[in-house]
C-alpha positions in Angstrom: -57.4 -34.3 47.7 -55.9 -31.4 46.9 -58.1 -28.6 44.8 -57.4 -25.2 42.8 -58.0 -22.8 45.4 -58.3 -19.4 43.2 -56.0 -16.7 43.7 -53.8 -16.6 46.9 -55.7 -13.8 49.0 -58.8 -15.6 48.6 -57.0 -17.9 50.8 -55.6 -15.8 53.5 -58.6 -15.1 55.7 -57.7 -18.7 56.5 -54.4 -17.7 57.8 -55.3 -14.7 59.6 -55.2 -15.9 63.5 -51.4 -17.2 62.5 -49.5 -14.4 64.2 -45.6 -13.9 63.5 -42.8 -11.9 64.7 -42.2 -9.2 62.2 -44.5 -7.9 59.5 -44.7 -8.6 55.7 -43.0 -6.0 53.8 -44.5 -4.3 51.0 -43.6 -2.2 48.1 -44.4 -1.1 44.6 -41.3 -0.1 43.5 -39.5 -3.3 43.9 -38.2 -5.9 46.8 -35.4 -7.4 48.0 -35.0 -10.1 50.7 -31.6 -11.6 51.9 -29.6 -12.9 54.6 -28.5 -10.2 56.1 -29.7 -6.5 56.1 -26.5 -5.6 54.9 -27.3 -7.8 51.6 -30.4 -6.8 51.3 -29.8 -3.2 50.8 -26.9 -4.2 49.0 -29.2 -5.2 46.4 -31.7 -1.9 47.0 -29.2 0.3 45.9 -29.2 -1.0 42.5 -32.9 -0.6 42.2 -32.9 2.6 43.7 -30.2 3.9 41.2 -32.5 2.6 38.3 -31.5 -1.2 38.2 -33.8 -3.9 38.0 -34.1 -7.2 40.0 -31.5 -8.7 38.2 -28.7 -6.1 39.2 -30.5 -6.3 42.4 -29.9 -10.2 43.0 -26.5 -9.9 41.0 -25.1 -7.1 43.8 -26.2 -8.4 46.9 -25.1 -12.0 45.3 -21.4 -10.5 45.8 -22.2 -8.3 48.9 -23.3 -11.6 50.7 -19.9 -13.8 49.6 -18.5 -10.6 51.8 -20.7 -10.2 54.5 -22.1 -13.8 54.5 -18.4 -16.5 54.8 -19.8 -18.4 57.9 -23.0 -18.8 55.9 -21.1 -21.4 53.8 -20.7 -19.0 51.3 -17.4 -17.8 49.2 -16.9 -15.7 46.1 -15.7 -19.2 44.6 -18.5 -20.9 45.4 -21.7 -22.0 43.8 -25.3 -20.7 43.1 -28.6 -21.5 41.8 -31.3 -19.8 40.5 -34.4 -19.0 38.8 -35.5 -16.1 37.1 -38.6 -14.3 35.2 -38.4 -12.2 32.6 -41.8 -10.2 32.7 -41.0 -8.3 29.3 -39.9 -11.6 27.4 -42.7 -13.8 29.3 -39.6 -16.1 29.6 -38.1 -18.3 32.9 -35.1 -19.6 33.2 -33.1 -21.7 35.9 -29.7 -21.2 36.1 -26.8 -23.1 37.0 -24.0 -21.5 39.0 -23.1 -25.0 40.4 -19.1 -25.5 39.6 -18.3 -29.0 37.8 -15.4 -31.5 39.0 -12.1 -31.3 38.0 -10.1 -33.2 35.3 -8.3 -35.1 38.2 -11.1 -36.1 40.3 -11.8 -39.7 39.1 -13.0 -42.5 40.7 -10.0 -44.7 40.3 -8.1 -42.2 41.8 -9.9 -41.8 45.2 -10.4 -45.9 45.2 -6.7 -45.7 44.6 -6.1 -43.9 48.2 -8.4 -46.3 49.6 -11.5 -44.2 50.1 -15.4 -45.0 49.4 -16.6 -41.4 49.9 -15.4 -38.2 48.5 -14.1 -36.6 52.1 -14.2 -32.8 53.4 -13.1 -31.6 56.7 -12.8 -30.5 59.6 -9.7 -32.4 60.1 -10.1 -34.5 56.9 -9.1 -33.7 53.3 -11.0 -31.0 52.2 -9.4 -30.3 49.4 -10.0 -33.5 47.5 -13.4 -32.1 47.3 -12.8 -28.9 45.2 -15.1 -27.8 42.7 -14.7 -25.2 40.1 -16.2 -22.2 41.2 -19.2 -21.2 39.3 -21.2 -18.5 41.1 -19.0 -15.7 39.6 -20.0 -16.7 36.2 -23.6 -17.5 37.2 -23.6 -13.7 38.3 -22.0 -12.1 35.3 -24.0 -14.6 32.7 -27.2 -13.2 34.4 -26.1 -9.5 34.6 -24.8 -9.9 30.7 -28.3 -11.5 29.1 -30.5 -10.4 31.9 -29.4 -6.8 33.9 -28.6 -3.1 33.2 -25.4 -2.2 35.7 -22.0 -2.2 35.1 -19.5 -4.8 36.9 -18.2 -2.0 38.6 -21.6 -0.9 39.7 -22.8 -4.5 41.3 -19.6 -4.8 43.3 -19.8 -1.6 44.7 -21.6 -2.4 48.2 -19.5 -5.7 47.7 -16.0 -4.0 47.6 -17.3 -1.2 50.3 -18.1 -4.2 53.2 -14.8 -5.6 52.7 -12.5 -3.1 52.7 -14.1 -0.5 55.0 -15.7 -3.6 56.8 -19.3 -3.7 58.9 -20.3 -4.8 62.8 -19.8 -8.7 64.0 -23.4 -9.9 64.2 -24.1 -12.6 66.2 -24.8 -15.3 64.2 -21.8 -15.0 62.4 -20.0 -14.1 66.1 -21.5 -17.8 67.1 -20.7 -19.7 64.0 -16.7 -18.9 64.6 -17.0 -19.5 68.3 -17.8 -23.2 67.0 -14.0 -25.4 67.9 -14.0 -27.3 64.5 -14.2 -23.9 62.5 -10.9 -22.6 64.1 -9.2 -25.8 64.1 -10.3 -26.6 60.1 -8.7 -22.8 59.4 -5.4 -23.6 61.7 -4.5 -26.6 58.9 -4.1 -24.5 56.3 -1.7 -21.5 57.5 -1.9 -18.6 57.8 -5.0 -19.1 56.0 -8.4 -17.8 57.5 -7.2 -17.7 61.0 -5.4 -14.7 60.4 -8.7 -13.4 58.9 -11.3 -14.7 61.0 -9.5 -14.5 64.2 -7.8 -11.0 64.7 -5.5 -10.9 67.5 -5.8 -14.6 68.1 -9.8 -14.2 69.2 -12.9 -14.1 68.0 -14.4 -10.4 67.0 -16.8 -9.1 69.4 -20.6 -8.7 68.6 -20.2 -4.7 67.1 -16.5 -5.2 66.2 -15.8 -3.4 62.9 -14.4 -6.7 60.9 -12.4 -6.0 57.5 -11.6 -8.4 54.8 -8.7 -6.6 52.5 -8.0 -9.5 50.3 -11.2 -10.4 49.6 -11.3 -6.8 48.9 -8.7 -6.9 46.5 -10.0 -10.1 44.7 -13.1 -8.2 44.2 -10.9 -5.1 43.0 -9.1 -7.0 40.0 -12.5 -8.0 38.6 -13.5 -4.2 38.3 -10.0 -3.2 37.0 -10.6 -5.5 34.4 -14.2 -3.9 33.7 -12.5 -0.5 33.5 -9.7 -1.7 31.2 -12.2 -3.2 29.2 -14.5 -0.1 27.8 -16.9 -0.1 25.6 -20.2 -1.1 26.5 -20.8 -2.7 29.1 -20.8 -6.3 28.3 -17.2 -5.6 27.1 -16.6 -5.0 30.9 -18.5 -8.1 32.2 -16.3 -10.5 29.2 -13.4 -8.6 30.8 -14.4 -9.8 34.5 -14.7 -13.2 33.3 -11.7 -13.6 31.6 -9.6 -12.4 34.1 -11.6 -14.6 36.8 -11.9 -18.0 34.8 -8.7 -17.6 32.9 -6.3 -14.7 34.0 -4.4 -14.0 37.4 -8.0 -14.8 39.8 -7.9 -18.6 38.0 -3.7 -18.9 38.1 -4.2 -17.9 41.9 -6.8 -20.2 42.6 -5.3 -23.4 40.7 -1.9 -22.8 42.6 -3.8 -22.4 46.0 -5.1 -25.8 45.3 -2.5 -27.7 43.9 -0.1 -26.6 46.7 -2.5 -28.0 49.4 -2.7 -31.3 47.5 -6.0 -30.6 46.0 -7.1 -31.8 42.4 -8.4 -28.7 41.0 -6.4 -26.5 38.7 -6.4 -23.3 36.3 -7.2 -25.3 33.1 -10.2 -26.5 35.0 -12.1 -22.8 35.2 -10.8 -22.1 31.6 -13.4 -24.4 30.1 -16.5 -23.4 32.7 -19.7 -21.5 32.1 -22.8 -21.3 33.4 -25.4 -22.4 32.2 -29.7 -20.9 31.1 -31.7 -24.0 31.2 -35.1 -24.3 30.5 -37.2 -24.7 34.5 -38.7 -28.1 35.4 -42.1 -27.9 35.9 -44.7 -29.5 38.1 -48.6 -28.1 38.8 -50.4 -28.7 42.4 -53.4 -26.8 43.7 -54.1 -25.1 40.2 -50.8 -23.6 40.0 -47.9 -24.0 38.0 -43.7 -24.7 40.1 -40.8 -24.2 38.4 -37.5 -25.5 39.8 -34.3 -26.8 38.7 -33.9 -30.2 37.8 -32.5 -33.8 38.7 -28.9 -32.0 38.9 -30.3 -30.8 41.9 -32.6 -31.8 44.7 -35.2 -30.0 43.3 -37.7 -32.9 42.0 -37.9 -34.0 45.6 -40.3 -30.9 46.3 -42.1 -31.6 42.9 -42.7 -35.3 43.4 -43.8 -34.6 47.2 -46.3 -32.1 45.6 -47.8 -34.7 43.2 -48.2 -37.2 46.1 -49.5 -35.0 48.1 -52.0 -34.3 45.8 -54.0 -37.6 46.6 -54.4 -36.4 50.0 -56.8 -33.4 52.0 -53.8 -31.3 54.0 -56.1 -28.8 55.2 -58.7 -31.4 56.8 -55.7 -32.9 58.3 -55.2 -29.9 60.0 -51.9 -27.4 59.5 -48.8 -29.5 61.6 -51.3 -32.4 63.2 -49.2 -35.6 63.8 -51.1 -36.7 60.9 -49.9 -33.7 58.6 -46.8 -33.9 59.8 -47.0 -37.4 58.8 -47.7 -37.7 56.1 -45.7 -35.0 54.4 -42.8 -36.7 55.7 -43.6 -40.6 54.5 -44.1 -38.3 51.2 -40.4 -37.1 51.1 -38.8 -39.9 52.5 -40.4 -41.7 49.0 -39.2 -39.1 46.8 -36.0 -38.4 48.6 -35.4 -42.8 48.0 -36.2 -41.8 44.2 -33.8 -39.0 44.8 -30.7 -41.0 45.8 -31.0 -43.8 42.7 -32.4 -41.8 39.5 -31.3 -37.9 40.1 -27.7 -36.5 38.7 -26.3 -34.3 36.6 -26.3 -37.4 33.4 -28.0 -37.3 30.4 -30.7 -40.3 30.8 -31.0 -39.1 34.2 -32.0 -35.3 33.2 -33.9 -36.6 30.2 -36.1 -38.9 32.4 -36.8 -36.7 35.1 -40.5 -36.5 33.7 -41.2 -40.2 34.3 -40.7 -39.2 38.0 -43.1 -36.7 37.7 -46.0 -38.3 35.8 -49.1 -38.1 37.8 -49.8 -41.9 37.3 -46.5 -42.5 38.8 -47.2 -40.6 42.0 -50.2 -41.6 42.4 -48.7 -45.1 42.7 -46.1 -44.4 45.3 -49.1 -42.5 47.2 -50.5 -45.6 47.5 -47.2 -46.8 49.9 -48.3 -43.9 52.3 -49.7 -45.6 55.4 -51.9 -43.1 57.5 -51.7 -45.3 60.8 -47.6 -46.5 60.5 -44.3 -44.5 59.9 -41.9 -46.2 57.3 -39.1 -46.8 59.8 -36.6 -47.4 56.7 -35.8 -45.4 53.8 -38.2 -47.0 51.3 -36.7 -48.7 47.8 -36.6 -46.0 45.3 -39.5 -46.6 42.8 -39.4 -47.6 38.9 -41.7 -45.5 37.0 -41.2 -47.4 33.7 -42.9 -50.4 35.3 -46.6 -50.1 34.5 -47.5 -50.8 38.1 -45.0 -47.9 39.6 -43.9 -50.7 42.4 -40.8 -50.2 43.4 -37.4 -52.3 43.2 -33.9 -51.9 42.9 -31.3 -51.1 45.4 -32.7 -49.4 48.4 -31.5 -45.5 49.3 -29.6 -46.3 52.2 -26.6 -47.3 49.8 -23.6 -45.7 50.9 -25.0 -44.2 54.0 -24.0 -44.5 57.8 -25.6 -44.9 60.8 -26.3 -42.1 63.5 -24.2 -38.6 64.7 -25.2 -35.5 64.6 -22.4 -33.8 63.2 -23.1 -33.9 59.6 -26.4 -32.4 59.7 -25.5 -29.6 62.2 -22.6 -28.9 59.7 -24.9 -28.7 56.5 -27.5 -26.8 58.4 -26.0 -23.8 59.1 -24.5 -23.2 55.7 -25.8 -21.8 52.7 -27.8 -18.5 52.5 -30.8 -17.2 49.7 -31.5 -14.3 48.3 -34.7 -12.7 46.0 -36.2 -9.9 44.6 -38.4 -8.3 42.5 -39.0 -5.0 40.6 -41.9 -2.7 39.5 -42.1 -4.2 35.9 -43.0 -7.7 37.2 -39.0 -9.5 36.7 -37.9 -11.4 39.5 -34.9 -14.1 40.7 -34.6 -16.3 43.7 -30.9 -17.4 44.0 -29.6 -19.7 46.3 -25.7 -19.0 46.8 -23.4 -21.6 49.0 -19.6 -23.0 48.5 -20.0 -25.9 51.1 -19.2 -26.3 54.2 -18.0 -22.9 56.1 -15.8 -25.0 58.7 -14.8 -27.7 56.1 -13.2 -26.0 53.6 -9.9 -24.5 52.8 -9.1 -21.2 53.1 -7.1 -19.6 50.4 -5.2 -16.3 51.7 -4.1 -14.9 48.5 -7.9 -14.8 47.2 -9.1 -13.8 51.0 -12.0 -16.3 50.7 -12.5 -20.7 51.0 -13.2 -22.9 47.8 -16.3 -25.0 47.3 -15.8 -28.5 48.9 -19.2 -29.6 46.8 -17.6 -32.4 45.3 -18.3 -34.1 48.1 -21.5 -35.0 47.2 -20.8 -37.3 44.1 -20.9 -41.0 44.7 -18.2 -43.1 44.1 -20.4 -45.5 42.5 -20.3 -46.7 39.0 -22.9 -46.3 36.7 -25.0 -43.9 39.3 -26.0 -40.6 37.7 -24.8 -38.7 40.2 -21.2 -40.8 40.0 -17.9 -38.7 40.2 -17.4 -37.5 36.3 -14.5 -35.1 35.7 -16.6 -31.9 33.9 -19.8 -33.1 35.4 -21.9 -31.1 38.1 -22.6 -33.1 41.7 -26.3 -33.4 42.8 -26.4 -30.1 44.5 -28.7 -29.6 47.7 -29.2 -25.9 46.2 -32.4 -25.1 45.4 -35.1 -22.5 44.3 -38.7 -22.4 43.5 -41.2 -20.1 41.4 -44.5 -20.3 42.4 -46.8 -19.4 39.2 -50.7 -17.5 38.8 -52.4 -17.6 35.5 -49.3 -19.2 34.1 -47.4 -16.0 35.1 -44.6 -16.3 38.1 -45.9 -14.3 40.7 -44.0 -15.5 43.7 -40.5 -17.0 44.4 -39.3 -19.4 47.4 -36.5 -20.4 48.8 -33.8 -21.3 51.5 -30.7 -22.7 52.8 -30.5 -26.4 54.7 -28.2 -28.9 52.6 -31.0 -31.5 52.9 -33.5 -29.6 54.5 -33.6 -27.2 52.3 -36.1 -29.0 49.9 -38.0 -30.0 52.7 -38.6 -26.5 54.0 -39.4 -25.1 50.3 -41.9 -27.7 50.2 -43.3 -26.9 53.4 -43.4 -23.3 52.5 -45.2 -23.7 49.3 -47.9 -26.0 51.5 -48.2 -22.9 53.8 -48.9 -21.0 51.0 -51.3 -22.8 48.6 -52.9 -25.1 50.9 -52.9 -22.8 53.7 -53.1 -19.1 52.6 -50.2 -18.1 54.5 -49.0 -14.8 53.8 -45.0 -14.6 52.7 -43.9 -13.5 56.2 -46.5 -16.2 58.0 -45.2 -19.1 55.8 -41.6 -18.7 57.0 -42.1 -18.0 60.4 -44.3 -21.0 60.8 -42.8 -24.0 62.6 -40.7 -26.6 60.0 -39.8 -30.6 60.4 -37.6 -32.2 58.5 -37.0 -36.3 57.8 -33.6 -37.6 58.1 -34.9 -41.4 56.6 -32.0 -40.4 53.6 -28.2 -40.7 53.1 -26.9 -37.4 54.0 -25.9 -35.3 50.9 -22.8 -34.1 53.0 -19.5 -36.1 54.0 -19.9 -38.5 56.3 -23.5 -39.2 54.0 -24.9 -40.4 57.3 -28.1 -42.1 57.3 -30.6 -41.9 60.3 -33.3 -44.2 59.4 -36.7 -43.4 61.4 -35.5 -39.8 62.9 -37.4 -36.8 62.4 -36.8 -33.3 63.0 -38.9 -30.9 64.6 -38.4 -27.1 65.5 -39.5 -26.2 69.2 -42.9 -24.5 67.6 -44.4 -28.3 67.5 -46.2 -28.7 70.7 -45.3 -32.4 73.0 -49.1 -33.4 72.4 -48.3 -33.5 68.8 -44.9 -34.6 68.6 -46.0 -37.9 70.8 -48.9 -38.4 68.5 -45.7 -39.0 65.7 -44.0 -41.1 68.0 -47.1 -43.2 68.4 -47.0 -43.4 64.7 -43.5 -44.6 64.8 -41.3 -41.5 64.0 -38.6 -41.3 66.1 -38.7 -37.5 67.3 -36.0 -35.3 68.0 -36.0 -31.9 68.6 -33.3 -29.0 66.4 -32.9 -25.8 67.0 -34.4 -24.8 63.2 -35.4 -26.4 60.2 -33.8 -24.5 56.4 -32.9 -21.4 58.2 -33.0 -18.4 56.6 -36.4 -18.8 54.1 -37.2 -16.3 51.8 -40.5 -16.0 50.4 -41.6 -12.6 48.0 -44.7 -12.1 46.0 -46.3 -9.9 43.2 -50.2 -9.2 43.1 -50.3 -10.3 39.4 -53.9 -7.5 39.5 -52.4 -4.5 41.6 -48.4 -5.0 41.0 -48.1 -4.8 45.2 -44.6 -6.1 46.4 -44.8 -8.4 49.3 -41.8 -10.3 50.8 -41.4 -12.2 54.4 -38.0 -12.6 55.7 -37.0 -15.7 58.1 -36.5 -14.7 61.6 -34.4 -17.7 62.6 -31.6 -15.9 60.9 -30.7 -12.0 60.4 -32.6 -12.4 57.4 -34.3 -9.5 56.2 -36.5 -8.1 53.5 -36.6 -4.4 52.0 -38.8 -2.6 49.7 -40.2 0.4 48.5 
């Protein structure tokens, strides 16, 4: 079983013959660790300027809807986040994730003779619009939480687009992809005039330039300039003219004139949201997430099942570790598709899924010598027995492809930091689908298409609700010491992306990984769940493994039953920082699998 393990360097000289690519990077001034160098310092500038890590996360938040689109990530997308105030002693999640329109109902999408809520390429992406909530996310954290102006935060942001910075590959290769042209080319001239200058796309080094995201950005620090005053009077002016001014008109007839269902009134009525962080203990230490309106419980429920089990006799990624960490997940992820949403009951009885009695009961399902080769039946914790019942997870879900997976995979991006005085965020921006959305030219940017992961089911807590927030794959994790948040976790992956949190925080407290050797180590990933993402495919037996786990091991898994298949990478783009809660030493590792990079100083 799983046992407190003291503080984490006691651990490490467990770790030390893991070797990895690039180095951890420490600081004691403060940290910052992002998708893309460019974001990263985005976010440095503000705490070298006298910021903390909340005008850190809030800039390069903005710099990376600029530098970031073929991440799935637009100015009018979404976010989630967690953060720590060290002088309050106070954490927070917050909700950046954008709610349904007024219009989207059921009935209506029953009406056109559909059973899923689609998104492109090709399809109708914009049925799935969402309101777009990361803007307010940003400017509710930077009002209760930061120091900077609204003009000060956009800065880098408004400096990338209109000035512009060099193709990099991975953004190069995402465009070169057929479906992300062709899903642009519906919507003229929409992001093909962007995206594809002169009719190609930019070379790796190519200067590329975004004027009318630019000038989006622009309008929101006019209206902080015509606001004066202090400072919040700025960042109320930035809202107002986003949620209900020209930004919101703009957005609501971009929508409406492509047929979609979202409209001005809809962002008039949004805010985001400071929520009080679910919370889950494993190994002597205390995770915060978000809760059942997100994936987040998966990791927590893993954790508790996990508990009943010795991971580091099993040996780090043996078939049998391997194993069972993923007949773990595919239990919670079963518990995942029947109890979780963004409903009352449903957040109000997200504890029962988290009891420890409860977990130690669906442990007991966990066979060491046999692979479930279906997703299990979701469990009942209010039956006394915790066996489960009810209808199974596969509801709704469909059989093989690969194209769902690959599409959520390489969308999303996350972002962290932390400063001298002990504060820190991990936020976890997307808007979708990159190559499935709409692009909108007057705003220079796509809308969220997260809509799409409602259920058109009635009575399900995640159901389609106009006003309500879908079960969002976004996630972020806090990892506490002595009751204190000293480290912060996170990544992108639509359904991965729990899967790879959880596997970091394993590396971490069960193996005394250092931040950079946790997320360079080799991930897996089940698929035995219906897809979070339009089609909502369901590959029952399949799982995921990066090249790093050896043949010996991966026919072990097969001998178990797993049906093994090989990706390319597993939550790309993993960010993991720390704070010595004894020294005040800044550590971060950055994920290699993507241009994600950490700075500090």
């Amino acid at each position: 079983m799983s046992r407190p393990t003291g503080r984490i360097h006691e651990l490490e000289h467990h770790a030390a013959d893991w070797a990895t690519t690039r180095p951890v990077v420490s600081g004691a001034q403060g940290v910052v660790a992002a998708g893309h160098p460019l974001v990263s310092m985005a976010g440095m500038r503000m705490l070298l300027s006298g910021g903390n890590a909340f005008d850190a996360a809030v800039a390069a938040g903005f710099a990376a809807a600029v530098v970031e689109p073929t991440a799935s990530y637009t100015l009018c997308g979404e976010c989630v986040a967690l953060i720590h105030d060290a002088r309050k002693r106070e954490s927070f999640a917050v909700s950046g994730q954008g709610t349904a329109p007024a219009l989207a109902t059921t009935a209506l999408f029953r009406g056109r003779g559909l059973d899923r809520i689609p998104t492109g390429p090709g399809a109708e992406a914009h049925l799935s619009f969402t309101v777009p909530g990361a803007v307010d996310a940003y400017l509710t954290v930077l009002e209760t939480h930061g120091t900077k102006t609204v003009t000060e935060v956009l800065a880098p942001a408004v400096h990338y687009a209109e000035r512009g910075f060099p193709m990099y590959e991975y953004m190069h290769r995402l465009l070169a992809i057929p479906e992300t042209r062709s899903q642009f080319d519906i919507y003229p001239p929409g992001g093909t005039t962007v995206f594809y200058p002169d009719g190609r796309v930019p070379e790796i080094g190519d200067v590329f330039v975004q004027p009318a995201l630019g000038g989006t950005l622009r309008r929101l620090i006019e209206a902080d300039t015509r606001a004066g005053g202090h400072r919040t009077d700025g960042i109320a002016g930035a809202r107002e003219r986003f949620y209900r001014g020209d930004i919101a008109a703009t957005i609501g007839a971009f929508s409406e004139r492509v047929g979609g269902l979202l409209r001005a009134s809809d962002l008039a009525g949004y805010r985001a949201r400071l929520e009080p962080p679910l919370r889950t203990t494993f190994a002597g230490r205390a995770i915060l997430g978000q809760s059942a309106w997100t994936q987040g419980p998966v990791l927590m429920q893993a954790l508790g099942m996990l508990a009943m089990f010795d991971l580091r006799a099993l040996g780090h990624n043996s078939a049998r570790y391997v194993h069972v960490v993923t007949e773990a997940l595919k239990l919670a992820f079963a518990d995942r598709e029947r109890h979780y949403g963004d409903r009352e009951d449903a957040l109000a009885s997200i504890g029962e899924l988290l009891a420890p009695a409860y977990l130690r009961e669906r442990a007991t399902l966990i066979r060491m010598d046999r692979a479930t080769p279906e997703a299990p039946p979701p469990g009942d914790p209010r039956r006394r027995d915790g066996a489960p019942r009810g209808v199974g997870a596969t509801a709704g879900g469909r059989a093989s492809g690969s194209a769902a997976a690959g599409a959520a995979a390489d969308g999303t991006t996350h972002i962290a930091a932390i400063d001298r005085e002990g504060n820190m965020i991990c936020l976890t921006p997307s808007g979708g689908v990159f190559r499935k959305s709409a692009f909108a030219p007057e705003l220079g940017c796509t809308l969220s298409t997260r809509s799409e992961m409602f259920v058109l089911e009635d009575g399900h807590p995640n159901a389609l609700t106009p006003g309500k927030r879908p079960r969002t794959t976004l996630v972020s994790y806090l990892i506490c010491e002595g009751d204190v948040p000293t480290m912060t976790v996170g990544c992108p992956g639509g359904d991965d992306q729990t899967q790879a949190d959880l596997q970091l925080v394993l590396n971490l407290l069960a193996f005394g990984m250092n931040p950079q050797q946790a997320v360079e180590a080799p991930r897996f990933s089940t698929q035995t769940l219906v897809n979070s993402f339009y089609p909502r495919v369901y590959r029952p037996g399949q799982l995921n493994v990066e090249p790093g786990i050896p043949e010996k091991t991966r026919a072990e898994l097969r001998a178990l039953g797993h049906t093994v298949s090989e990706i390319g990478a597993c939550g790309i783009g993993a960010v993991v920082t720390r704070r010595d809660p004894e020294t005040g030493a800044l550590s971060a590792g950055a994920d290699p699998r993507r241009p994600t990079y950490a700075l500090a100083w």
